[in-house]
C-alpha positions in Angstrom: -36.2 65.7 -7.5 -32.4 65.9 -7.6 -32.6 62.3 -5.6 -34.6 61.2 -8.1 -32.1 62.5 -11.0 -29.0 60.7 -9.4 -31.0 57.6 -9.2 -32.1 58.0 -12.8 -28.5 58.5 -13.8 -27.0 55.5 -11.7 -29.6 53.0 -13.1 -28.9 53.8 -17.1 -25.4 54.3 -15.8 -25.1 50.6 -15.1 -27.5 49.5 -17.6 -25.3 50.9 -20.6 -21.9 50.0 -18.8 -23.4 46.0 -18.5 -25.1 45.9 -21.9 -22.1 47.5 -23.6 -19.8 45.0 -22.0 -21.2 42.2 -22.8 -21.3 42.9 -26.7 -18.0 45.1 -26.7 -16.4 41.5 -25.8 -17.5 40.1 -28.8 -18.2 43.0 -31.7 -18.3 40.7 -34.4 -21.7 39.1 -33.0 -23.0 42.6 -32.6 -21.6 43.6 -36.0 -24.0 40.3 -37.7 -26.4 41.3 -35.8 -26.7 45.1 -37.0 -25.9 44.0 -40.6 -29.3 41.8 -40.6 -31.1 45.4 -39.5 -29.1 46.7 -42.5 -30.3 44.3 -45.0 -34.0 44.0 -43.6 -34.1 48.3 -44.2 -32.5 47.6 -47.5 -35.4 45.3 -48.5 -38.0 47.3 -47.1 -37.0 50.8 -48.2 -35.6 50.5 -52.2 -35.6 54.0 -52.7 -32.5 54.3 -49.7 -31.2 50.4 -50.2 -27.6 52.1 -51.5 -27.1 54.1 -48.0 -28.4 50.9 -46.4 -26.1 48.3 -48.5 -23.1 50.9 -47.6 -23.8 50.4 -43.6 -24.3 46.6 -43.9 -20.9 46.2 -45.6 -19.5 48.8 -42.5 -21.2 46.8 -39.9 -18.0 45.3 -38.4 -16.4 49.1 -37.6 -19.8 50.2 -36.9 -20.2 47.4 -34.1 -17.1 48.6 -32.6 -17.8 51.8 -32.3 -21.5 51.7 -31.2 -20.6 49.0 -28.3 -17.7 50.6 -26.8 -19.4 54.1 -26.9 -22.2 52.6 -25.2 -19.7 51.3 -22.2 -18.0 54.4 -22.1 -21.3 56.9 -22.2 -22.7 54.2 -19.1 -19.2 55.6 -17.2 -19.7 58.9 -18.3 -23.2 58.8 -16.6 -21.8 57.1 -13.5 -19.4 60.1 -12.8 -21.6 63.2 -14.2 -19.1 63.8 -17.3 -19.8 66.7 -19.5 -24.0 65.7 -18.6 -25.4 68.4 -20.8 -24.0 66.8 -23.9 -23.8 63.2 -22.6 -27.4 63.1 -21.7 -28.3 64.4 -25.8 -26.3 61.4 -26.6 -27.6 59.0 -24.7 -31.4 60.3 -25.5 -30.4 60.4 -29.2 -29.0 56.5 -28.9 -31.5 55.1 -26.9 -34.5 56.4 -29.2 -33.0 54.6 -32.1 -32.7 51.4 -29.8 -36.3 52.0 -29.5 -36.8 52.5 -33.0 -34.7 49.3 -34.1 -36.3 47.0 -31.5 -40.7 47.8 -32.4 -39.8 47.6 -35.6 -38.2 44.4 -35.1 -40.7 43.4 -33.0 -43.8 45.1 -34.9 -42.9 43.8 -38.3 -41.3 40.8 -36.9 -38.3 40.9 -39.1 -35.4 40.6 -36.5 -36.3 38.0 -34.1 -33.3 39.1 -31.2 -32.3 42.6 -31.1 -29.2 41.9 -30.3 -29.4 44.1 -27.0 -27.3 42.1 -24.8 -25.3 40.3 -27.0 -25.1 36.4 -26.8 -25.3 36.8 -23.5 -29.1 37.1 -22.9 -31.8 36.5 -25.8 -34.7 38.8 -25.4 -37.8 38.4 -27.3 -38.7 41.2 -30.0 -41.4 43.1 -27.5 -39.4 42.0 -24.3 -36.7 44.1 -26.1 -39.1 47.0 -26.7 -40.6 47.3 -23.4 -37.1 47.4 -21.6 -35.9 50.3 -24.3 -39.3 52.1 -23.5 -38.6 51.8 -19.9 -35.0 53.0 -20.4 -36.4 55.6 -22.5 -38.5 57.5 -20.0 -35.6 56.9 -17.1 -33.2 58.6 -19.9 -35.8 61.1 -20.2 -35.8 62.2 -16.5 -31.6 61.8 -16.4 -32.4 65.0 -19.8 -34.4 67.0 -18.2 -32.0 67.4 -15.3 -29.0 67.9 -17.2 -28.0 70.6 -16.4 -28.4 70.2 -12.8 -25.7 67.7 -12.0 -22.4 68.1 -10.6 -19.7 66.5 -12.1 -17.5 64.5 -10.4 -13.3 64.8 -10.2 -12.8 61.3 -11.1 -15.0 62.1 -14.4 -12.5 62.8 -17.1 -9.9 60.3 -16.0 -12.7 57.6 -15.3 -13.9 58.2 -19.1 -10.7 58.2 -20.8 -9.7 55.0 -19.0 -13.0 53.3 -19.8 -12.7 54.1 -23.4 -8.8 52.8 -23.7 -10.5 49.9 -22.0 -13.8 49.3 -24.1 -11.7 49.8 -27.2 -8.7 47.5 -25.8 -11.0 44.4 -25.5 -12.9 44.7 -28.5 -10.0 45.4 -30.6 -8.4 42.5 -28.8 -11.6 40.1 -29.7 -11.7 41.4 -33.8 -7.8 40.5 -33.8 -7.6 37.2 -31.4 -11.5 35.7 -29.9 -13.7 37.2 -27.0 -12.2 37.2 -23.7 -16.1 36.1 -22.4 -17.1 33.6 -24.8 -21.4 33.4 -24.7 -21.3 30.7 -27.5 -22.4 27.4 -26.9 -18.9 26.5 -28.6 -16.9 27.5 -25.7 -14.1 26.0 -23.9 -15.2 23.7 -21.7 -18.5 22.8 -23.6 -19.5 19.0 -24.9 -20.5 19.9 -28.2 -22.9 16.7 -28.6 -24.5 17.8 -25.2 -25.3 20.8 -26.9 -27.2 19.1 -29.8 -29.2 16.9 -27.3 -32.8 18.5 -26.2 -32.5 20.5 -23.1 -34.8 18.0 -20.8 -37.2 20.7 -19.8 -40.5 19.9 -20.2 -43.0 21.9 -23.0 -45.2 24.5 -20.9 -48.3 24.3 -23.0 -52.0 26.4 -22.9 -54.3 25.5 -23.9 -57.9 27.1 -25.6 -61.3 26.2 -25.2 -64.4 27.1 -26.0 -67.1 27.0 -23.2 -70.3 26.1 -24.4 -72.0 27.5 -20.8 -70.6 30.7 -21.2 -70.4 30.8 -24.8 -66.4 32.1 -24.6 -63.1 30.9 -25.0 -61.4 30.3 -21.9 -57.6 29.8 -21.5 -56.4 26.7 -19.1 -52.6 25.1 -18.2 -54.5 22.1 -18.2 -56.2 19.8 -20.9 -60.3 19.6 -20.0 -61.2 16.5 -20.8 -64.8 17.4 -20.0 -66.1 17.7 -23.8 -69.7 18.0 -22.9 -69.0 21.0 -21.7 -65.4 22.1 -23.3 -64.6 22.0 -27.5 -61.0 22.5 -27.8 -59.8 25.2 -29.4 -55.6 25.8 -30.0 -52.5 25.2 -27.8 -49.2 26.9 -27.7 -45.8 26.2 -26.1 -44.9 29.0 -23.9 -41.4 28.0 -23.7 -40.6 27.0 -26.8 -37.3 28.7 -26.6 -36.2 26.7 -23.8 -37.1 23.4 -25.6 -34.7 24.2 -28.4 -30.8 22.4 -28.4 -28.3 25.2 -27.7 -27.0 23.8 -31.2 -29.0 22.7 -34.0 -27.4 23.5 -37.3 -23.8 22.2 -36.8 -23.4 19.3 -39.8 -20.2 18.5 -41.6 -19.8 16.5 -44.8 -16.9 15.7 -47.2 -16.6 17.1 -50.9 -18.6 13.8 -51.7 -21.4 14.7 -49.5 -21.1 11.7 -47.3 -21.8 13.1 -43.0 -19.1 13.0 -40.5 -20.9 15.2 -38.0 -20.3 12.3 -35.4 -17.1 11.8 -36.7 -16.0 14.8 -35.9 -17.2 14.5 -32.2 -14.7 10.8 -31.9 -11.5 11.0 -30.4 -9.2 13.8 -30.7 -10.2 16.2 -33.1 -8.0 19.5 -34.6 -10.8 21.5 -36.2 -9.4 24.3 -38.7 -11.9 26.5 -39.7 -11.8 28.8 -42.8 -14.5 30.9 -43.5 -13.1 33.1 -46.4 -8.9 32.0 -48.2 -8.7 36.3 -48.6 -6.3 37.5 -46.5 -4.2 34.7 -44.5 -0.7 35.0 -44.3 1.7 32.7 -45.7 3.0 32.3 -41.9 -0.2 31.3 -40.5 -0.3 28.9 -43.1 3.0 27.6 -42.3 2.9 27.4 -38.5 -0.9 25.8 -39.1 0.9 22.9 -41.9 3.6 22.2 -39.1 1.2 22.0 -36.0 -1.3 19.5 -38.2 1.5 17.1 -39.5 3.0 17.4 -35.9 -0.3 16.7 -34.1 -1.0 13.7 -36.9 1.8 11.6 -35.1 0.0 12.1 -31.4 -3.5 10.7 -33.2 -4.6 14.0 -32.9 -6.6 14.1 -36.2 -7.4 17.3 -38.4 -10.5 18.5 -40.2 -10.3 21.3 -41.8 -14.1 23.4 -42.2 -15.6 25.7 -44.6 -18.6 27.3 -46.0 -16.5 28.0 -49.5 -17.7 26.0 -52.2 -15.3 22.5 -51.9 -14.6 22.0 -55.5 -13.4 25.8 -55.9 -11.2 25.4 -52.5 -9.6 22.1 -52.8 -6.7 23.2 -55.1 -6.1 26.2 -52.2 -6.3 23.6 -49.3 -4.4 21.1 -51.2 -1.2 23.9 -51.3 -1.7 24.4 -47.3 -0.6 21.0 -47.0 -3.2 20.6 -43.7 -2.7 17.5 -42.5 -6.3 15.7 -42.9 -9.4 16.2 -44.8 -11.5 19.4 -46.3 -15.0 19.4 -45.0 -18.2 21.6 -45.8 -19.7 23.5 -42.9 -23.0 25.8 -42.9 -22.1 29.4 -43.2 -24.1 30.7 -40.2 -22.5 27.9 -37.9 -18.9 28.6 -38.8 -19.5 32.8 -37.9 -20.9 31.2 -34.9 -17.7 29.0 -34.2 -15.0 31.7 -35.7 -15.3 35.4 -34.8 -12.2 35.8 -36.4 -10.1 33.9 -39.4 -8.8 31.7 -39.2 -10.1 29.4 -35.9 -8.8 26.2 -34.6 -10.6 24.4 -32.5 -9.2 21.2 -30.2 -12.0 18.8 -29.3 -11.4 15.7 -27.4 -14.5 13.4 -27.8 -16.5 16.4 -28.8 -15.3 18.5 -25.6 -13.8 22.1 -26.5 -10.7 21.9 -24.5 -9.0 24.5 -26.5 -10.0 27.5 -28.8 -7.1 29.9 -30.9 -7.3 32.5 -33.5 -4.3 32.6 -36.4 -2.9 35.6 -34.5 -2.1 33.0 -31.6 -1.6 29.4 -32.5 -0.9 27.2 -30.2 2.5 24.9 -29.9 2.6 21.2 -30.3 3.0 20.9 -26.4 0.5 23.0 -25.6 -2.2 20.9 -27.3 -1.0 17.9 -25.8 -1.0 19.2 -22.5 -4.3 20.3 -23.1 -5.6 16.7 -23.7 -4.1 15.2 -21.5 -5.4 17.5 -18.6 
């Protein structure tokens, strides 16, 4: 049994070390994420929608703190740290995993739980199955608590892993992930990204059998209709079918679309999602870079969801070399984990990617083009 313990422990071990990771790098996805559970409970239970609309507007901290503890009790169960308490903890977390992910998945109200980040994309039951899996593993890793032997390295293993799960996500929240999942990362061809992925639709089909008087199931159309009425067909990969990107769109404070536009040549994207809070150095450093780039035909769009007519006075005072364009919300939290973003795009390829907190120089924009 104690073989069966250590096993136990190893496999969340790693489990919660990988799954923490991989959101830790990028809290702000994890934060959206947990702030459409917030709202969906808010909505669903009135009579608590206050303590709900509190967490919703916390998500941000809350992300933090949930992913890097997650990382950090994964090390604790890797080296046996404090197990009696650690194990309640981990029990006590998991179970609300479980809890967030049926009712996601029975009342179909958060389509991706969220549990690996952008990283991997489970389905709603998928999601629920792993967490009851993890569950009764966690359950055996409890009931053994008290059993294990904890190992030297444990307190200095967990101190270091928490400096380092707090260290990158704080360094994400302030600058961008250091492990970028998005399909806007360095390296990608945005347009690429729009196209359809080239797989082809696995589709199964229903049919009624008049012989056997039951519906039958088939990966193959039966064309025999003397003997087959169809029925219904669904896509079983529909997921894979779908553009990595299908909601980017830019237009001017006319209306008029310069999606393509924006995908031609060399391309400075700024990308403002709220004016609150940017420093009057940012702004001056981004004015210089703009003008400066302007001269090397390095063109600059500047992108927001803020309404254009309120924002164009505020733009007009950054003196941003180029235009103002409107992006969708959803697309620009998708682009910018933090703000302010710039982007560099050289015929719709993401060759570079800064926060406000580290813009670039002129020279190292050019260098990055002409690499």
């Amino acid at each position: 049994m104690r073989l069966i313990a250590n096993i136990a422990r190893v496999l969340v071990g790693i489990e919660f070390v990988f799954s923490g990771f991989v959101k830790v790098v990028d809290p702000y996805g994890t934060g959206l994420k947990l702030q459409e559970y917030f709202e969906v409970f808010a909505g669903d239970l009135p009579a608590f929608s206050a303590f709900f609309e509190l967490l919703a507007s916390q998500s941000q901290l809350l992300s933090l703190l949930f992913c890097a503890a997650e990382m950090i009790l994964g090390v604790a169960l890797l080296f046996s740290f404090k197990m009696p308490k650690t194990a309640w903890i981990v029990l006590v977390l998991m179970a609300f995993f479980t809890f967030l992910t049926f009712y996601s998945a029975y009342f179909n109200k958060v389509t991706d739980c969220g549990c690996f980040g952008d990283f991997l994309k489970l389905k709603p039951w998928h999601s629920f199955y792993k967490d009851i899996i993890s569950l009764a593993v966690i359950l055996v890793i409890f009931f053994n608590r008290k059993k294990y032997n904890e190992s030297f390295l444990a307190l200095p293993a967990t101190v270091i892993a928490t400096v380092i799960a707090f260290g990158i996500g704080l360094y994400a929240k302030r600058y961008l992930p250091l492990i970028d999942f998005l399909p806007y990362a360095i390296g990608e061809n945005l347009p690429k990204q729009m196209e359809p992925t080239g797989v082809k639709p696995e589709i199964e089909y229903t049919f009624f059998d008049k012989n056997s008087q039951k519906e039958i199931e088939s990966m193959e159309y039966l064309m025999d209709t003397t003997q087959y009425k169809y029925v219904s067909s669904v896509i079983l990969n529909e997921d894979e079918l779908q553009p990595k990107i299908t909601d980017y769109a830019i237009s001017n404070i006319e209306g008029d679309e310069y999606t393509q536009e924006s995908f031609t040549g060399n391309k400075f994207l700024i990308i403002i999602k709220k004016n609150k809070g940017i420093g009057t150095d940012e702004i001056n450093s981004l004015k210089e870079l703009s003008n400066s780039l302007a001269t090397k035909d390095v063109e600059s769009m500047t992108l927001t969801s803020l309404i254009l007519d309120d924002f164009k006075s505020t733009f007009d005072t950054f003196g941003f070399a180029g235009d103002l364009y409107n992006c969708d919300e959803k697309v620009l939290k998708a682009m910018a984990r933090t703000n302010i973003v710039m982007y560099l795009l050289k015929d719709g390829e993401v060759k570079g990617k800064w926060s406000s907190h580290n813009i670039p120089t002129h020279n190292e924009v050019l260098d990055l083009l002409n690499r």
